[in-house]
Backbone as XML, in Angstrom:
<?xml version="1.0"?>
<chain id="A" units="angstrom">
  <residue number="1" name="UNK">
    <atom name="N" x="-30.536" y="22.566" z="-13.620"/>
    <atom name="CA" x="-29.173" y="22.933" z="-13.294"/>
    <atom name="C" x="-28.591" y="21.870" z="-12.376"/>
  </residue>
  <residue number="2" name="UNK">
    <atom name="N" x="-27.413" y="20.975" z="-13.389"/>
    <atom name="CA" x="-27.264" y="20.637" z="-12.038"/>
    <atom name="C" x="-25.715" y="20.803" z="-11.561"/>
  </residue>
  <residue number="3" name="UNK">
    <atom name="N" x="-25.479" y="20.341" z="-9.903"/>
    <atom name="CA" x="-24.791" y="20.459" z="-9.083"/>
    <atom name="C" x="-23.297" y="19.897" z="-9.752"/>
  </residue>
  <residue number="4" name="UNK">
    <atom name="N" x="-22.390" y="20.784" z="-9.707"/>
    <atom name="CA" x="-20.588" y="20.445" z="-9.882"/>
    <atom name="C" x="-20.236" y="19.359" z="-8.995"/>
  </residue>
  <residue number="5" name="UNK">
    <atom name="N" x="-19.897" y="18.685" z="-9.696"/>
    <atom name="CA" x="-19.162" y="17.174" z="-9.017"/>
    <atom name="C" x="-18.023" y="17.767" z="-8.402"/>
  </residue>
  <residue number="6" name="UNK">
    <atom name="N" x="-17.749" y="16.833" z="-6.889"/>
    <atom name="CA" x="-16.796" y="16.917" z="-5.911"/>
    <atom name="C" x="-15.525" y="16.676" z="-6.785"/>
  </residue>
  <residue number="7" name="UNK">
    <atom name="N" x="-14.458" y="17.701" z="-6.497"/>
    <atom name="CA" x="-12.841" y="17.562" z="-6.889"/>
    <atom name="C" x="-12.531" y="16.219" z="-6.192"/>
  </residue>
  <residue number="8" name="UNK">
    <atom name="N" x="-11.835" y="16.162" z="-7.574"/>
    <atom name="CA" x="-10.710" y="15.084" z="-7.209"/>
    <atom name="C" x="-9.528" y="15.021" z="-6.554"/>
  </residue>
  <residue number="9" name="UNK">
    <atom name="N" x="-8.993" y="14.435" z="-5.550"/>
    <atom name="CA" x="-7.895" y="14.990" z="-4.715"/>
    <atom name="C" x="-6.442" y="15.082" z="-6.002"/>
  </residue>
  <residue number="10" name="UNK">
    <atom name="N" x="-7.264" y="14.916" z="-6.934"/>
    <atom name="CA" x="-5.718" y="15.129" z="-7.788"/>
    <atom name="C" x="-6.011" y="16.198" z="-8.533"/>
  </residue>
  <residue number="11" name="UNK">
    <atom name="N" x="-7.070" y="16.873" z="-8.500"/>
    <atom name="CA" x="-7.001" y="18.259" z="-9.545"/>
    <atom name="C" x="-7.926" y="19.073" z="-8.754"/>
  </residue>
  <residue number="12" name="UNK">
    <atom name="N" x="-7.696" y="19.737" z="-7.769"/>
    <atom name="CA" x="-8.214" y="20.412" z="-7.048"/>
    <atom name="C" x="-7.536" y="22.165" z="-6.624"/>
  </residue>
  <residue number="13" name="UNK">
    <atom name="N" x="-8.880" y="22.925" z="-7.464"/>
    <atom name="CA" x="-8.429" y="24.468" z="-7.910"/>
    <atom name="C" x="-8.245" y="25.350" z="-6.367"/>
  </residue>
  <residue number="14" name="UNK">
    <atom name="N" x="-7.899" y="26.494" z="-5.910"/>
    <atom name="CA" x="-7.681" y="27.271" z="-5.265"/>
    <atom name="C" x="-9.223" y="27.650" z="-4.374"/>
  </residue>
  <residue number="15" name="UNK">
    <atom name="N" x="-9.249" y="27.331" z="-3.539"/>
    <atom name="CA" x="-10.694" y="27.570" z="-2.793"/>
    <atom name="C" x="-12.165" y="26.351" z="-2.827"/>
  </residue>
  <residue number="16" name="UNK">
    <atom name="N" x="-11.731" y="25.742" z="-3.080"/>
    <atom name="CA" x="-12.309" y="24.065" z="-3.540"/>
    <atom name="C" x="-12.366" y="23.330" z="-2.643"/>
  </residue>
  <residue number="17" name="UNK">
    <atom name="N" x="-12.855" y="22.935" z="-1.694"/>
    <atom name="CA" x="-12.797" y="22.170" z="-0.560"/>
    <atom name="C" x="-12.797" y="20.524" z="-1.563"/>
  </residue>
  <residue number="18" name="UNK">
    <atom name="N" x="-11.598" y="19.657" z="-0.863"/>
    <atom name="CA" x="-11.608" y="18.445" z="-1.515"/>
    <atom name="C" x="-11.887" y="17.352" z="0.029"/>
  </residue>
  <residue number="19" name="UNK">
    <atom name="N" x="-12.479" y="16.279" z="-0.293"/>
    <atom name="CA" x="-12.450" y="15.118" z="0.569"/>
    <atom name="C" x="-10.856" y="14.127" z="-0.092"/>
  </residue>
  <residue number="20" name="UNK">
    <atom name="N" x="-9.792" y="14.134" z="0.797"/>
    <atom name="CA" x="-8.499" y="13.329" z="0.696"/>
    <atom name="C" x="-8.769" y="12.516" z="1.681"/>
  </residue>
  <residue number="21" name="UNK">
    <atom name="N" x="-9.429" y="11.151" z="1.452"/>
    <atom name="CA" x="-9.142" y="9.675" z="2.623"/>
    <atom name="C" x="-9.979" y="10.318" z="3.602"/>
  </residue>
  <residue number="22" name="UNK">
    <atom name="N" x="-10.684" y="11.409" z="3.764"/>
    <atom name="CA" x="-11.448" y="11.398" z="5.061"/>
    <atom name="C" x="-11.011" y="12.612" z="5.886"/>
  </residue>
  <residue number="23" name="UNK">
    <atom name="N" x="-10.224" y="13.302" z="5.158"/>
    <atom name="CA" x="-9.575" y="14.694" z="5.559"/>
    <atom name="C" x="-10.271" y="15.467" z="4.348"/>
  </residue>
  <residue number="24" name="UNK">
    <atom name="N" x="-10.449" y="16.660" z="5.040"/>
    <atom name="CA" x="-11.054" y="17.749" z="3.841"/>
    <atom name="C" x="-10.354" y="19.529" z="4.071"/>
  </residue>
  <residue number="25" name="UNK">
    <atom name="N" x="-9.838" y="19.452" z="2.927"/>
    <atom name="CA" x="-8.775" y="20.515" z="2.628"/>
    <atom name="C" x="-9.149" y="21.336" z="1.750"/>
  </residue>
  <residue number="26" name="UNK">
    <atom name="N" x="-9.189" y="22.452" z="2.006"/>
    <atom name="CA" x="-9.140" y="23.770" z="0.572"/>
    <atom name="C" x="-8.239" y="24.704" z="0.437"/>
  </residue>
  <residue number="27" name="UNK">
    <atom name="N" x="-7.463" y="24.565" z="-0.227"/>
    <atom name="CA" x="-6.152" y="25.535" z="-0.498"/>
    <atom name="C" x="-6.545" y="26.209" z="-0.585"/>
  </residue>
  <residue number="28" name="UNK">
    <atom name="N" x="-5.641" y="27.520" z="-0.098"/>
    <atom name="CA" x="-6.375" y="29.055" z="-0.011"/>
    <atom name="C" x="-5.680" y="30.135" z="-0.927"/>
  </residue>
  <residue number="29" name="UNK">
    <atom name="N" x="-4.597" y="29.661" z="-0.537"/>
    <atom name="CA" x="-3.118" y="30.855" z="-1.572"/>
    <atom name="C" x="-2.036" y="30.283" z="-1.768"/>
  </residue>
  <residue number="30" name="UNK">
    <atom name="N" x="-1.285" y="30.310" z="-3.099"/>
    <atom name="CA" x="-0.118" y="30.071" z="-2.948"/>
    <atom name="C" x="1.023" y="31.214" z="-2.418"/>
  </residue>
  <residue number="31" name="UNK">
    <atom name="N" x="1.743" y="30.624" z="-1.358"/>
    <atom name="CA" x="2.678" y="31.488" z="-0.416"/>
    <atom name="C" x="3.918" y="31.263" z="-1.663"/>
  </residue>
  <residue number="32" name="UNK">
    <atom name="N" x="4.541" y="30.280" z="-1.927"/>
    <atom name="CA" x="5.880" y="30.697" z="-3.112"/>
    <atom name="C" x="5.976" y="29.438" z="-3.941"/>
  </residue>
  <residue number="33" name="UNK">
    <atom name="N" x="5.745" y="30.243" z="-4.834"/>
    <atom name="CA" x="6.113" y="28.956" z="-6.032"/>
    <atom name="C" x="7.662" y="29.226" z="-6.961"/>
  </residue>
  <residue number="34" name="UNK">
    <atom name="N" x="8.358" y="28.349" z="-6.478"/>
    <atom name="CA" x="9.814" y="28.429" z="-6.883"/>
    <atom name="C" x="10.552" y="27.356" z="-7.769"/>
  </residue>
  <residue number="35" name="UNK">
    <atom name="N" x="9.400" y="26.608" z="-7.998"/>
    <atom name="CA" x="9.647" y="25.378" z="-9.093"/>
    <atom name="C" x="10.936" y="25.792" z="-10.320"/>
  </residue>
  <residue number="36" name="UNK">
    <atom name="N" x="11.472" y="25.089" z="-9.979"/>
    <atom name="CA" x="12.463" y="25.674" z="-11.849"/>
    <atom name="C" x="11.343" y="25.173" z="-12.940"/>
  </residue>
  <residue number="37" name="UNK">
    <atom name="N" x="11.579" y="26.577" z="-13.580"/>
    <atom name="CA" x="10.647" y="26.655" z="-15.280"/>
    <atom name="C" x="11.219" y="25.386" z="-16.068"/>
  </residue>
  <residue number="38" name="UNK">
    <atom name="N" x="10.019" y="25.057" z="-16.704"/>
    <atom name="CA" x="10.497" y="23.349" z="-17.488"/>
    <atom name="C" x="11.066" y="24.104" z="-18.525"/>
  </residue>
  <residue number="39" name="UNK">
    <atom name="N" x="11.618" y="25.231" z="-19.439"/>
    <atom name="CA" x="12.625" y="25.531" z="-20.181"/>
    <atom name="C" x="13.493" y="26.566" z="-19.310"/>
  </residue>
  <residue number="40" name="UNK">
    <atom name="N" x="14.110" y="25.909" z="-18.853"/>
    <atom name="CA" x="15.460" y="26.428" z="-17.440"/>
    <atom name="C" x="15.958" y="25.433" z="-17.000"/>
  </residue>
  <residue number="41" name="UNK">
    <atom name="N" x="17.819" y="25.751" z="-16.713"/>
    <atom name="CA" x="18.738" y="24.802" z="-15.737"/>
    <atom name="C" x="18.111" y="25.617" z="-14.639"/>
  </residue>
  <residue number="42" name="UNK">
    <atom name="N" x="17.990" y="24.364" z="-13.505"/>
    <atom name="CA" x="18.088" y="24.960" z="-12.181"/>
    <atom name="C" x="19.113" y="24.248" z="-11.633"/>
  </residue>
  <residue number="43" name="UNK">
    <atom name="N" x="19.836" y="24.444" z="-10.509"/>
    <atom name="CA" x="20.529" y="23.710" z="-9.598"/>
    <atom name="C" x="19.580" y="23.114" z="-8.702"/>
  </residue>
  <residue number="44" name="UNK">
    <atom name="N" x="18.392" y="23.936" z="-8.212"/>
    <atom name="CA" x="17.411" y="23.481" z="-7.496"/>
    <atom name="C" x="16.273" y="22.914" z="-7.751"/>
  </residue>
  <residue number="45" name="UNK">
    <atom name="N" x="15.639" y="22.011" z="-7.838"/>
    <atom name="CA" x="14.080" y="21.552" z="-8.351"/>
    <atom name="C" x="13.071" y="23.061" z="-7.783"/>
  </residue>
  <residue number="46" name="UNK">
    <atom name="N" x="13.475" y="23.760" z="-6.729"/>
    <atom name="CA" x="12.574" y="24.785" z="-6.483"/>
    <atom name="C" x="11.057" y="23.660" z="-5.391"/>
  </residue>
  <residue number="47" name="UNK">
    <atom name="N" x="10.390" y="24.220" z="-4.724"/>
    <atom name="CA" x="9.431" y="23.895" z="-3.950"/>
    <atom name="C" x="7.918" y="25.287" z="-4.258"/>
  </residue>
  <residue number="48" name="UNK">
    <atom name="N" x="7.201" y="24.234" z="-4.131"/>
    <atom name="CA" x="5.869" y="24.959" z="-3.724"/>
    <atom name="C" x="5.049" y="25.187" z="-2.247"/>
  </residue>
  <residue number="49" name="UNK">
    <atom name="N" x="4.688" y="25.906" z="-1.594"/>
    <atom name="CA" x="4.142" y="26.468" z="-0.357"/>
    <atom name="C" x="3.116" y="27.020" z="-0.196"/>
  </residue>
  <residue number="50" name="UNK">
    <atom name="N" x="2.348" y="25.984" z="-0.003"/>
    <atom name="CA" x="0.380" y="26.293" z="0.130"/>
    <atom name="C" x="-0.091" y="26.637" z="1.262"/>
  </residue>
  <residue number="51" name="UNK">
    <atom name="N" x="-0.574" y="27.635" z="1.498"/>
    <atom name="CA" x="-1.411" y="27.856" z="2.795"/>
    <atom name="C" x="-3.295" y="27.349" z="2.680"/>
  </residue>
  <residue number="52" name="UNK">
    <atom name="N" x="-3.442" y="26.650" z="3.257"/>
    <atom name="CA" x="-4.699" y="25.169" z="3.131"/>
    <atom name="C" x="-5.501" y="25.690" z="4.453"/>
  </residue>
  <residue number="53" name="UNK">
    <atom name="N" x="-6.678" y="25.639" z="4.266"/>
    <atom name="CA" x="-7.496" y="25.593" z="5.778"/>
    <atom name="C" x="-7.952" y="23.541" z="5.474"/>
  </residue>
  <residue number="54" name="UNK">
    <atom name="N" x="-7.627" y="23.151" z="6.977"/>
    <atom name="CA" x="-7.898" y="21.596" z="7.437"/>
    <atom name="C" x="-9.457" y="21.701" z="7.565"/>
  </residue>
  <residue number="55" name="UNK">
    <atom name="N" x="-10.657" y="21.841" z="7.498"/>
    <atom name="CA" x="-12.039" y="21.831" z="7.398"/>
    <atom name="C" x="-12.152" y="20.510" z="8.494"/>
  </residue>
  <residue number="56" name="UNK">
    <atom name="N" x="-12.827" y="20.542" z="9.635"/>
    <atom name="CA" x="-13.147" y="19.979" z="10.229"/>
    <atom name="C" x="-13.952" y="20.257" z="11.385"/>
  </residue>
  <residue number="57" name="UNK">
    <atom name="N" x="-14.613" y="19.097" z="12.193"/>
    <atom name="CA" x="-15.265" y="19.645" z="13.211"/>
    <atom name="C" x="-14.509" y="20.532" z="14.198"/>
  </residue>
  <residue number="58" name="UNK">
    <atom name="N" x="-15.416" y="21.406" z="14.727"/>
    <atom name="CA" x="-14.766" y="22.011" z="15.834"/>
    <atom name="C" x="-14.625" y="23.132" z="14.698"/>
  </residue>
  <residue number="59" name="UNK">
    <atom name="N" x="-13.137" y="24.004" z="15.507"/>
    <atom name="CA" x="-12.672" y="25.213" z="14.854"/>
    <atom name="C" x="-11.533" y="24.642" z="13.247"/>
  </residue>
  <residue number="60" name="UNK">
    <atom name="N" x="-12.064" y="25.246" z="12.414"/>
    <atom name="CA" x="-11.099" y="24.455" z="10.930"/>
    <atom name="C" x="-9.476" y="25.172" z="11.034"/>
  </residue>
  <residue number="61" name="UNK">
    <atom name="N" x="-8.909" y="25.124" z="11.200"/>
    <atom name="CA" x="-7.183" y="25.265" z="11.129"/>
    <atom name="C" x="-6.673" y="25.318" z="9.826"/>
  </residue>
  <residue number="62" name="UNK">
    <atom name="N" x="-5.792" y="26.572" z="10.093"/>
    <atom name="CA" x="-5.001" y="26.949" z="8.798"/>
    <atom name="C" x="-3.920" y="26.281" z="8.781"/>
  </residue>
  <residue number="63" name="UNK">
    <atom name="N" x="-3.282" y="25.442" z="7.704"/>
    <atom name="CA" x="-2.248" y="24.865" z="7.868"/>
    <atom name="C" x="-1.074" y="25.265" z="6.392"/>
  </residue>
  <residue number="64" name="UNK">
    <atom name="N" x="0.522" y="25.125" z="6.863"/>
    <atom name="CA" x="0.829" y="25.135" z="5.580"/>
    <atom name="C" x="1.272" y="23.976" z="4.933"/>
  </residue>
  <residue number="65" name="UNK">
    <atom name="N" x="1.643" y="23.939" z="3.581"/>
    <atom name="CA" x="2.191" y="22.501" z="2.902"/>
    <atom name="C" x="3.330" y="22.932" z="1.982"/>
  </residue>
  <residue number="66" name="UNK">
    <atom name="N" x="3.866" y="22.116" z="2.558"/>
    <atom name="CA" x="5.613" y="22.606" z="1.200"/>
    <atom name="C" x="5.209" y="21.250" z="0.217"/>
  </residue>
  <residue number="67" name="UNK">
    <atom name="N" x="5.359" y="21.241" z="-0.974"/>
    <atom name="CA" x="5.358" y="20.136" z="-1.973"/>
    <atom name="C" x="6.437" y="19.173" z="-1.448"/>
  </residue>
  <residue number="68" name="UNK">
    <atom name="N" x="5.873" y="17.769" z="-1.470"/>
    <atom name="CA" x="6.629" y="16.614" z="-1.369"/>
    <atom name="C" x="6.935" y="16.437" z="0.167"/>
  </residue>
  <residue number="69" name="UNK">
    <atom name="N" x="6.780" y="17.294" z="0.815"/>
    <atom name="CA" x="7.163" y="17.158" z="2.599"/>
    <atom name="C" x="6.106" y="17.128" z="3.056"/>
  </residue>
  <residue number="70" name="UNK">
    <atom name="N" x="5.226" y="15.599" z="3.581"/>
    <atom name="CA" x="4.455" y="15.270" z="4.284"/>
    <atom name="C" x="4.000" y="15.917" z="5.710"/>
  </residue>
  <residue number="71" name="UNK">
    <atom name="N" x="3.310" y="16.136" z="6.043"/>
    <atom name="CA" x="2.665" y="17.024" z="6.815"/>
    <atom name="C" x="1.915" y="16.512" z="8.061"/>
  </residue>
  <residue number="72" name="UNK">
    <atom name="N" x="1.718" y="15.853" z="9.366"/>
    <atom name="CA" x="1.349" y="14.982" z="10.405"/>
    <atom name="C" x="-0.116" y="16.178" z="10.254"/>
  </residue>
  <residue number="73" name="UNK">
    <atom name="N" x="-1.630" y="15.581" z="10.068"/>
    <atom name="CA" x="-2.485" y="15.453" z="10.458"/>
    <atom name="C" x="-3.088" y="14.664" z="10.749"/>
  </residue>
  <residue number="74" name="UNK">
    <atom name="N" x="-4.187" y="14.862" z="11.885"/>
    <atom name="CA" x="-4.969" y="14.106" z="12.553"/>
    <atom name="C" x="-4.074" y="12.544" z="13.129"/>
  </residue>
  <residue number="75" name="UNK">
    <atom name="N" x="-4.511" y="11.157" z="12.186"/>
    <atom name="CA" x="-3.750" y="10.315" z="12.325"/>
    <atom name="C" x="-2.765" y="9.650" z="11.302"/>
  </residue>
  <residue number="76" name="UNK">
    <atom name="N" x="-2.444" y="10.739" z="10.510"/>
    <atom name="CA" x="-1.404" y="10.327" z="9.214"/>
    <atom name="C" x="-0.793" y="11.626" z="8.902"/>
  </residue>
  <residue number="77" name="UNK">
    <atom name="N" x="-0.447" y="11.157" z="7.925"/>
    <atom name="CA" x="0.713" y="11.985" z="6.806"/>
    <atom name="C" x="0.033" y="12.624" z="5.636"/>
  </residue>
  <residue number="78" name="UNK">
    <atom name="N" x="-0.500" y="14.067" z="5.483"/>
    <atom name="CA" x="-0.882" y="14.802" z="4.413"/>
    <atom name="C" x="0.179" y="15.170" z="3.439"/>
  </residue>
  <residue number="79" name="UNK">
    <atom name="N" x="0.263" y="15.328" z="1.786"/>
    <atom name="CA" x="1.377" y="15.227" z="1.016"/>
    <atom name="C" x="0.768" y="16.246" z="0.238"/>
  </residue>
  <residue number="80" name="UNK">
    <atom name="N" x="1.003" y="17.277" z="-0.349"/>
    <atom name="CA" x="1.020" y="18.308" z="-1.642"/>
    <atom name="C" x="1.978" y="17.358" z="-2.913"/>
  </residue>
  <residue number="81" name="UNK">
    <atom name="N" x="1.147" y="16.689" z="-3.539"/>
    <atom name="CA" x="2.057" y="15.535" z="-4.227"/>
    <atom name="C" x="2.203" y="15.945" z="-6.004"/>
  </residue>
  <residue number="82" name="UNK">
    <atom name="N" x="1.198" y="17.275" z="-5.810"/>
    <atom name="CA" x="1.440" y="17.312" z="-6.788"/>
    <atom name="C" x="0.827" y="18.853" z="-7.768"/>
  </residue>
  <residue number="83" name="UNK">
    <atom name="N" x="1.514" y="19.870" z="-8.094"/>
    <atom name="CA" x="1.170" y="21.157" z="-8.679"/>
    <atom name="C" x="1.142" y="21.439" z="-10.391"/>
  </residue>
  <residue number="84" name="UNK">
    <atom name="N" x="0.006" y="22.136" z="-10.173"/>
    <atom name="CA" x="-0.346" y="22.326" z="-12.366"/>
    <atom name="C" x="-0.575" y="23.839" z="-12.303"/>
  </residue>
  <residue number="85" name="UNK">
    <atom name="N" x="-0.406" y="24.293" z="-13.339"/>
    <atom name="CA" x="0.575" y="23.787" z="-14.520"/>
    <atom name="C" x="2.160" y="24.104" z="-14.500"/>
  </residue>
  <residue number="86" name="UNK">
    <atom name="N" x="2.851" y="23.674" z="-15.220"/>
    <atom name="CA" x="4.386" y="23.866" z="-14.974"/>
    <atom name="C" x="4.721" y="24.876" z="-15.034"/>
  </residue>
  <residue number="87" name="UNK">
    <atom name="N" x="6.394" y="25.460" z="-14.517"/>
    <atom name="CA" x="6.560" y="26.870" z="-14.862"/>
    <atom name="C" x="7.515" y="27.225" z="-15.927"/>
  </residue>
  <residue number="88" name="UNK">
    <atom name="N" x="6.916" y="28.551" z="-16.804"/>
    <atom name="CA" x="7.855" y="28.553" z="-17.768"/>
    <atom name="C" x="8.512" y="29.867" z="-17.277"/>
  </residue>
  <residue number="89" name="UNK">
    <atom name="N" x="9.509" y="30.180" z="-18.024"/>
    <atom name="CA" x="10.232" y="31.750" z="-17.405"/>
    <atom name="C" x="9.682" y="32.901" z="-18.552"/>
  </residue>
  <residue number="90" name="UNK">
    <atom name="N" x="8.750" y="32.879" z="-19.182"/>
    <atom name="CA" x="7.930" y="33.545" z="-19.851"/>
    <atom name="C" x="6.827" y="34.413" z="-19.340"/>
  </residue>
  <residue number="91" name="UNK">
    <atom name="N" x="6.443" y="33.460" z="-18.931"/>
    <atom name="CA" x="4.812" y="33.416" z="-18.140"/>
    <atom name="C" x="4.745" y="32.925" z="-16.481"/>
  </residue>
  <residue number="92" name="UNK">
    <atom name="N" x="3.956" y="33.941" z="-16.024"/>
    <atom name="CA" x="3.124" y="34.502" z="-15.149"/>
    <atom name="C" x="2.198" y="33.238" z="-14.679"/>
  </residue>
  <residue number="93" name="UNK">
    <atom name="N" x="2.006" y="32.231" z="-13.365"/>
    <atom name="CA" x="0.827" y="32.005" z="-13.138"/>
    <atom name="C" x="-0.193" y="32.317" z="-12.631"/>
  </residue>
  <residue number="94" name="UNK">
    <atom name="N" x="-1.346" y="32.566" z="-13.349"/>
    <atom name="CA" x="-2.698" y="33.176" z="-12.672"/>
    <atom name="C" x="-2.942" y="31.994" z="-11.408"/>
  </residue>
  <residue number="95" name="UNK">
    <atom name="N" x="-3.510" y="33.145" z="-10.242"/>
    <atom name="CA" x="-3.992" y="32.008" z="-9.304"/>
    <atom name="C" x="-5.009" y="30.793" z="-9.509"/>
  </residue>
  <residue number="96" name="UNK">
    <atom name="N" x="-6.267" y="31.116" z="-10.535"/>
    <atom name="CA" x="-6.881" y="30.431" z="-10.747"/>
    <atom name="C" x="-6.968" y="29.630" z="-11.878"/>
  </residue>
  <residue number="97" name="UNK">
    <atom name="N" x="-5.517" y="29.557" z="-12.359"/>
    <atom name="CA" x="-4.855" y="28.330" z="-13.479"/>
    <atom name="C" x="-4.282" y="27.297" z="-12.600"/>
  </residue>
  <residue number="98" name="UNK">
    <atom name="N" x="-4.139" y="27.556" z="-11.074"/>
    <atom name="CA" x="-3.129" y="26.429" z="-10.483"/>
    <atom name="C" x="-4.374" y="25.223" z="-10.316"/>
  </residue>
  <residue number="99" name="UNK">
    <atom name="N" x="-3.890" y="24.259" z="-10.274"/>
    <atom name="CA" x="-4.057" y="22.743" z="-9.856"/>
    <atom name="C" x="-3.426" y="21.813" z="-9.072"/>
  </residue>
  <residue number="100" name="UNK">
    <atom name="N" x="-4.239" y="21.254" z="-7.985"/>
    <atom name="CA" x="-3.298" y="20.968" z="-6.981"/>
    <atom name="C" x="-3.546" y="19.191" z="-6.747"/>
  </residue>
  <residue number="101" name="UNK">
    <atom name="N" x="-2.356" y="18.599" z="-6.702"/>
    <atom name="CA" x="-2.592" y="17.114" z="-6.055"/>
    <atom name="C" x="-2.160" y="16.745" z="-4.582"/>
  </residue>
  <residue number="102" name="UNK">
    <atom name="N" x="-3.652" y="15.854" z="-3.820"/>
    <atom name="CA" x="-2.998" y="15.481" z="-2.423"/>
    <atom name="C" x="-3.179" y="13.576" z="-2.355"/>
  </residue>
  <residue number="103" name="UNK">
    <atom name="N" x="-2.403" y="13.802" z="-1.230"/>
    <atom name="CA" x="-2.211" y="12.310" z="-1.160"/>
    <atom name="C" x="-2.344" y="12.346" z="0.807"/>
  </residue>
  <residue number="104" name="UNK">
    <atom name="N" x="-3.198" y="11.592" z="1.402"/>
    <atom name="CA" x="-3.257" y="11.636" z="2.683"/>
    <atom name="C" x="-2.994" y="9.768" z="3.132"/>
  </residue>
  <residue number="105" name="UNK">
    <atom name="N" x="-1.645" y="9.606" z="3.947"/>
    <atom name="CA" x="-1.600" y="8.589" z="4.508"/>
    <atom name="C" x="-1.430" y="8.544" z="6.032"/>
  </residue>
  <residue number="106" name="UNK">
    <atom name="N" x="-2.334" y="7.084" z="6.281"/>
    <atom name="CA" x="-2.486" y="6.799" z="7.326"/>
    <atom name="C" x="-3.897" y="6.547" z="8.176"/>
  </residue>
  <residue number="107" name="UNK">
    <atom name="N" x="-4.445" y="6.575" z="9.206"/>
    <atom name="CA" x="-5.337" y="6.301" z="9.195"/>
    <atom name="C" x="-5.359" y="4.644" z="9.752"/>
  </residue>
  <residue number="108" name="UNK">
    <atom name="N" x="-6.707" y="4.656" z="10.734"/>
    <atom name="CA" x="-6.551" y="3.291" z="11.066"/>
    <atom name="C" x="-7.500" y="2.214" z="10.339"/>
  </residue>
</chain>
């Protein structure tokens, strides 16, 4: 049997601890997903809102992430850069269909 390879900071499921640049994150829940459905006008692109525990030494910290609005940890900029699968106005997303992309800048 062997061991599941480490997520990729670009497809990383709901409870998954990922290594991003040296930061390690596991999304916990999605708080609101308001994306406009890819068959829908929106006026708004809509945003996504992750509640993430930061995994680190010491005590690990709950943090949240709005999509595309960079986030000051440690010594950079954490990014939610990127959410799967799209939304349709049909369908329902199960929590454990989402897919999540990060992007962590900064760092010395």
């Amino acid at each position: 049997m062997s061991a599941e390879p480490p997520p990729s900071p670009a497809d990383v499921k709901l409870g998954q601890a990922v290594n991003v640049d040296g930061l390690v994150i596991r999304p916990l829940v999605v708080i609101e997903d308001s994306r406009c459905p890819a068959n829908a006008r929106c006026v708004w692109p809509g945003q996504v809102r992750l509640r993430a525990e930061w995994v680190r030494e010491g005590p690990d910290q709950i943090i949240e992430l709005t999509s595309g609005h960079p986030l000051q940890l440690a010594d950079g900029m954490l990014t939610l850069t990127d959410v799967r699968p799209v939304r349709m106005t049909s369908e329902k997303i199960a929590p454990k269909d989402y897919r999540f992309g990060f992007k962590f800048a900064g760092g010395l």
